[in-house]
N, C-alpha and C positions, 0 to 999 in steps of 0.2 A: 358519821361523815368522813370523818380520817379514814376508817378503815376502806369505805368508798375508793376514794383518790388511792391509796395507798394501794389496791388490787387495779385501778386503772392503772397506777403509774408501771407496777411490775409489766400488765397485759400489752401497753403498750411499746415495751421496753422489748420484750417476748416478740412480738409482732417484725420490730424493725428491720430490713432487710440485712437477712445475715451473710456473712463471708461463706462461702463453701465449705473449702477446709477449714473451721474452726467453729461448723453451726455445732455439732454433735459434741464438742469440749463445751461450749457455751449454753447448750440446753443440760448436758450433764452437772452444772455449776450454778447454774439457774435455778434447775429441779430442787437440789441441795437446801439451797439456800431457802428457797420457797418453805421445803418440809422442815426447815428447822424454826420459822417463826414461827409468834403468836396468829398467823390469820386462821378463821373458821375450816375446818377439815376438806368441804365442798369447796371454799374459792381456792384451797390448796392443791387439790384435783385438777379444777378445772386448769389453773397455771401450769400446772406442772403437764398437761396433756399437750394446752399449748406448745410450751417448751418441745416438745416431743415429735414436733408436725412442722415441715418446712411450711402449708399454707393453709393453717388452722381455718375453719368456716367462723367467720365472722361474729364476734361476741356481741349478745345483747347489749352491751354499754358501747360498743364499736361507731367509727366515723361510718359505716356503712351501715350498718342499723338507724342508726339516726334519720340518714337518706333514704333508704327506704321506706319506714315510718311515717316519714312527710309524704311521700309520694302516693303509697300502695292505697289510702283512702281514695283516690280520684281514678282509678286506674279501673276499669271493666275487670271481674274476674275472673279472666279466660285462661291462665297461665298460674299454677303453683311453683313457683322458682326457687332455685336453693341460695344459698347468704348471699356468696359473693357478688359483689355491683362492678362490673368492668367496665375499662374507660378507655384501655389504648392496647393499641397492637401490634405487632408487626411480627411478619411471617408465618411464623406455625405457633409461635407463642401472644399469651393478653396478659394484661397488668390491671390487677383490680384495685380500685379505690384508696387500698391500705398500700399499694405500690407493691404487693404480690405476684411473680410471674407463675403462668401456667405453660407447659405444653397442650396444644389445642389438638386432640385425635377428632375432633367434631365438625370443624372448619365451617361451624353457622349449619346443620344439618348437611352437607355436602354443598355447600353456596360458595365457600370463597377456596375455589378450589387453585389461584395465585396465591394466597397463603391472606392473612391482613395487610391491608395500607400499602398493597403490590404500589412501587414508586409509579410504574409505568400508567395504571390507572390510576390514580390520582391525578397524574397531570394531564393525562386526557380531558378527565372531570373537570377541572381546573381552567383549561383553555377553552371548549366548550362551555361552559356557564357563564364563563366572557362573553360569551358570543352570541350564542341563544338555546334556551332551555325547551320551549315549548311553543307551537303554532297552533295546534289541535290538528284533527286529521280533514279540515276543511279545506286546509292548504297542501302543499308539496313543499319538502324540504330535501337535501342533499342525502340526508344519513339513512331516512325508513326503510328507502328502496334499495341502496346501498347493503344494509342489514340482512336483508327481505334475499338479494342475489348472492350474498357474500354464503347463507345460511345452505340454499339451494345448492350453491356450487362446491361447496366443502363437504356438503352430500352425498356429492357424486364423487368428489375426488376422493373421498375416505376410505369407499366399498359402502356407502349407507344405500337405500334403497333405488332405486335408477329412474324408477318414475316420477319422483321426486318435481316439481315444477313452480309453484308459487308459497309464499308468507304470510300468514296474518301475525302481527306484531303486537301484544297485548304487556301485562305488568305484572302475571304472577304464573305460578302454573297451575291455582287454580281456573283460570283464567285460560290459559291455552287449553284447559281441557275442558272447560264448560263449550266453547268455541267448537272444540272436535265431535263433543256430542251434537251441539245444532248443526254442525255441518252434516254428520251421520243422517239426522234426523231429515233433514230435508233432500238427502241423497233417497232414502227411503221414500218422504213423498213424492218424488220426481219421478221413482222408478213403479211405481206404482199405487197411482192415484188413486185408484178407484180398492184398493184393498188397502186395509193394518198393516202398513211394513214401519212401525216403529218403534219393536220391543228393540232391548239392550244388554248387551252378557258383559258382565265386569266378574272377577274370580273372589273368592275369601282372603283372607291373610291383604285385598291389598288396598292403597290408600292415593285416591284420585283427586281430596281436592276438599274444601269446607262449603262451595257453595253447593247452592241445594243440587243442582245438577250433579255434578262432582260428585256431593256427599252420598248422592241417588247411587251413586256407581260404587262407592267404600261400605261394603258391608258387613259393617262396624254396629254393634249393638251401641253401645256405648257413645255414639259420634250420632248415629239415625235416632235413637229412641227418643229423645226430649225434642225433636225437627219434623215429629213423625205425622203427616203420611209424608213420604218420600216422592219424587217427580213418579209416576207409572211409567210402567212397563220393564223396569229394568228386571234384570235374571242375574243369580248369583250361581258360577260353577266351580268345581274342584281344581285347585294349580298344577296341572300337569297331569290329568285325567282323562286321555288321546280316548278311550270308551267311548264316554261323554259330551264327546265335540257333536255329536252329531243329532242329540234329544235336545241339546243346547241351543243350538247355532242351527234357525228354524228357516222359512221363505218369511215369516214376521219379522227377522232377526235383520234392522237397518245397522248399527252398527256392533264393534266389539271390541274394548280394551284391556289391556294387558299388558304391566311393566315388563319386560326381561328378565330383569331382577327386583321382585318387591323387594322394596327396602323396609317401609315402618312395618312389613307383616313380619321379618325376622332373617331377611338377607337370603330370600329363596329364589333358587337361579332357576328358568324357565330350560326346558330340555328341547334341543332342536326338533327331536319328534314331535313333540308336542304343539311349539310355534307351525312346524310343517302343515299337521294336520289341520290347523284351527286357520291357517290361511288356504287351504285347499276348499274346506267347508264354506268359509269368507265366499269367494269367488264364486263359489258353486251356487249361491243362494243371495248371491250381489249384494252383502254387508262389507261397509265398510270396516276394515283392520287397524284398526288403532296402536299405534305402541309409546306408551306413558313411558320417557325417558328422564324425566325431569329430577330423578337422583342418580339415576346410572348413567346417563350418559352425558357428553363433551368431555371423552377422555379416561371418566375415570375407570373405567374399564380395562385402558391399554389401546382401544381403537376410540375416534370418535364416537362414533355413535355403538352402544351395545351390540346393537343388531348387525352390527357389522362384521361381527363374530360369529354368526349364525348363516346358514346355507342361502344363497342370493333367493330360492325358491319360497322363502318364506317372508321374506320383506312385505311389508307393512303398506296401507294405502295412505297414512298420515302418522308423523312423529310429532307430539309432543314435548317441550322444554322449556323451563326458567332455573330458577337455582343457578348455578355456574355461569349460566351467560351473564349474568351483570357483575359476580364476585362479589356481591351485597346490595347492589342498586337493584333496586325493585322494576325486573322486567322477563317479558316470557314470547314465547314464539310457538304459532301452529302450523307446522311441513303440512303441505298435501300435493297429491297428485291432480292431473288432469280426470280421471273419474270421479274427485271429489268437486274439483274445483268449476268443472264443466256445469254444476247443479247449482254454484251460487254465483244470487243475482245483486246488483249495488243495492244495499238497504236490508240487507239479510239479516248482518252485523255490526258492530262499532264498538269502538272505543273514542274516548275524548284522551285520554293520558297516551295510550297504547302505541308506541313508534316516534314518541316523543323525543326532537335531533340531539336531546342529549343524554338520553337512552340507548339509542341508537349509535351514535357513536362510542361511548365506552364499549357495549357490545360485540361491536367489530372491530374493537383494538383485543378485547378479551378472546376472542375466537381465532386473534389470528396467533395468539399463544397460546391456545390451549389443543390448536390444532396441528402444532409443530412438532418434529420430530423430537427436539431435546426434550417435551413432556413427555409426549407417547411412548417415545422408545425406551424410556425409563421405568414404567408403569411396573411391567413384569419383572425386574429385580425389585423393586418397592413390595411387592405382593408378596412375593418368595421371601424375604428377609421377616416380615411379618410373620408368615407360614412359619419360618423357621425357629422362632419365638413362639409362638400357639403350640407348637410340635412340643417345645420343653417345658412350657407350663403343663400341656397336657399331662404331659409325663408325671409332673410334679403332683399333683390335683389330677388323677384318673377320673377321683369319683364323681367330681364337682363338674369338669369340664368333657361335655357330652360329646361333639361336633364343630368342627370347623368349616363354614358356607362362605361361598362367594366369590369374587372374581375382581384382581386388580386391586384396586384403591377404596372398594366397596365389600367390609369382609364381616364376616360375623360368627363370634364365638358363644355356642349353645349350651347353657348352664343348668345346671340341674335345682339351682333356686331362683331367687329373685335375684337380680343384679342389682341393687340399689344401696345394699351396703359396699360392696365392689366399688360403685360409682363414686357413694361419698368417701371413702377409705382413700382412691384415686386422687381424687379434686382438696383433699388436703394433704397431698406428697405432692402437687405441682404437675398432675394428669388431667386433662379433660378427656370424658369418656361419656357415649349416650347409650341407651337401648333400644330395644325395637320387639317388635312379637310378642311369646313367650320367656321372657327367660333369657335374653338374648343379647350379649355385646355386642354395640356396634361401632366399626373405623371407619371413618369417610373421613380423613387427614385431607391437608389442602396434597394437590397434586405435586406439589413443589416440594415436599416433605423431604430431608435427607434420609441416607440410611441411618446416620449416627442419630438423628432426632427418634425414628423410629425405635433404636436400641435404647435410649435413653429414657420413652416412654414404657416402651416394655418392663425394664426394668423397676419403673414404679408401679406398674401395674402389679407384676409378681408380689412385690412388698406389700401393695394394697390386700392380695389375696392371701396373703399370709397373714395379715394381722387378722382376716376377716375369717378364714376359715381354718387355719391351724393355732394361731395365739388366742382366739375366741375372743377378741377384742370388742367391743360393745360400740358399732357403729350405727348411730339412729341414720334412718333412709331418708330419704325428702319426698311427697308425693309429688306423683307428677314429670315422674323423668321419662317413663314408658309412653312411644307413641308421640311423641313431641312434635312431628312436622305440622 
């Protein structure tokens, strides 16, 4: 029992938030002391590791262990998570349970792309939930249609697609994109009744969504095979395979989606040729063009919307997005145009939560900064400073680090193993970092990120990858970090 308490007292002693300058005197005195008593050789390790780690993963005997412990019994088991339990936040950095700070390169999967607890939303949130939360969509309120023209009009003013003309206002981007496949779907039976126009081409590598619709589109073994059979008719094609577009993308072919940039497939950026040809094919055989922007795009790109970045000739008949429009509030949005919009009738679709006035207005306090010059025009030295860090790690680690993808504030560095001890080596020096694909680091930092935060990340990164692949330091993985949207 003493020896108990007496390994808690040091752990948590080890734990307590340290001074800066004097963590590295204070673990070296710690260590010390630790290997010179009587405790067992293993709890002498495990302290002495602590010591060694600005943001150790959470010890079994830990106030966060405990918490979770109670919790994880009632919990669905959808999500493998690694120790830390976090509680607060603010900007680019969380503070977990034990009062641990992180740098966040994750920013919620690319969601809270004003950084955490942005002052400005919150008090939006704040004064609307004064006021009123929810009507359902049986009434009219001030903010949906607000939402719905604000989304439409920043559209057009960004360079986003020009045909652009009505909203549907839902809660996730599963969601927006189950939405765009019925909309597809019944643009097809519209256009031709009396024939099959309701197959569906979605690519490899990319990730649409958990419901069935959705998941019908993500063709993911892994994600389809225990849900299996999948909605019919959908088609899986090559990302970037202009050949192909056209055994593809048939007179059956009602709709066809396609991120810009998949994100969970491994940060692969779609080539203008390719968007060109797949909307030329589009048109040519009246499917509707979908583009799934709901991690690349509102900014992090550098423009609003991804495709803005792309030749006006290839523009999209419907954008999908959630993620970044709420910064964490649970809400999503489906662009169409008038050839979309022309085929649906009231009763098509609905939502009961979807464009709820306090949804809706966080959302168009968030878009009207994420759609301002001082993000955007920051985007590309944020990207380049990154590049420029990836360039010297490369240098450092040739053999390790393959390839650097991606564009803006959406980047990814391609590894020649698993990234998962990378990850945890990271998230105990005070880094958050996810993956994606194969093999694959991924950054989607809040868009607010300074330069100095992204140096200061780097630099633990490097440290991570040095203990992991040059000191051969013995970092266990966590399951479950790969693929995580």
């Amino acid at each position: 029992m003493a020896l108990r308490l007496s390994s808690k007292r040091v752990c948590a002693a080890l734990r307590a938030p340290r001074v800066q300058c004097v963590s590295a005197r204070f673990a070296s005195a710690a260590t010390a002391a630790v290997q010179g008593s009587s405790l067992p050789q293993d709890v002498k390790d495990a302290i002495a590791r602590e010591a060694s780690l600005p943001t150790p993963d959470p010890s079994s005997s830990s106030k966060t262990a405990g918490l979770v412990n109670q919790q994880l019994p009632y919990m669905v088991p959808t999500y493998v998570r690694p120790p830390p339990m976090f509680e607060k936040g603010e900007g680019c950095y969380m503070w977990d349970v034990e009062n641990r700070k992180y740098l966040d390169f994750t920013a919620g999967i690319a969601v809270n792309a004003l950084g955490h607890c942005d002052e400005g939303v919150s008090q939006v949130l704040a004064a609307q939930a004064k006021q009123l939360m929810h009507t359902s969509n049986l009434y009219h309120n001030p903010h949906t249609g607000l939402l719905s023209k604000q989304l439409v009009q920043l559209t057009h003013a960004t360079g986003g697609f020009e045909s652009a003309s009505r909203t549907f206002i839902c809660n996730s981007g599963s969601e927006a994109n189950e939405a765009a496949i019925k909309f597809a779907r019944k643009v097809g039976k519209s256009l031709s009744p009396d024939k099959d126009k309701y197959e569906f081409v979605s690519f490899h590598n990319s990730f649409h969504g958990r419901t069935m619709g959705s998941l019908s589109a993500t063709p993911n073994p892994k994600y389809q095979t225990p849900f299996s059979p999948m909605v019919p008719g959908f088609k899986y094609g090559t990302f970037n395979d202009i050949d192909a577009i056209n055994d593809l993308v048939t007179e059956a072919t009602c709709g066809v989606i396609i991120e810009p940039i998949q994100g969970e497939g491994g940060v692969n950026v779609a080539t203008p040729e390719f968007l060109l040809a797949l909307r030329k094919r589009c048109t040519a055989v009246g499917a509707v063009l979908i583009y799934d922007e709901i991690q690349c795009g509102l900014g992090r790109t550098g423009t609003f919307w991804a495709h803005a970045g792309y030749p006006k000739e290839c523009h999209p008949d419907i954008v999908t997005t959630a993620k970044a429009l709420g910064n964490g509030f649970p809400i999503g949005a489906t662009i169409v145009n008038d050839f979309v919009c022309d085929h649906i009738k009231t009763g098509d679709h609905g939502t009961t939560f979807g464009g709820n006035p306090l949804g809706s207005r966080v959302a168009s306090y968030i878009l009207s900064r994420l759609s301002s010059p001082e993000i955007l025009n920051e985007i590309p030295a944020k990207e380049a400073a990154f590049r420029k860090h990836f360039d010297a790690l490369r240098e450092r680690f040739p053999s390790q680090i393959k390839e650097i993808r991606g564009k803006g504030l959406i980047l990814g560095l391609q590894l020649d193993t698993d990234p998962t001890p990378i990850i945890t080596a990271a998230r105990e020096r005070g880094l958050l970092v996810i993956s994606c694909g194969t093999n694959t680091l991924r950054f989607v930092p809040p868009l607010v990120i300074t330069e100095a935060e992204i140096e200061e990340g780097m630099k633990i990164l490097g440290s991570a990858m040095e203990s992991v692949w040059r000191k051969g330091e013995d970092v266990e993985g966590t399951p479950g970090q790969q693929e995580m949207q």
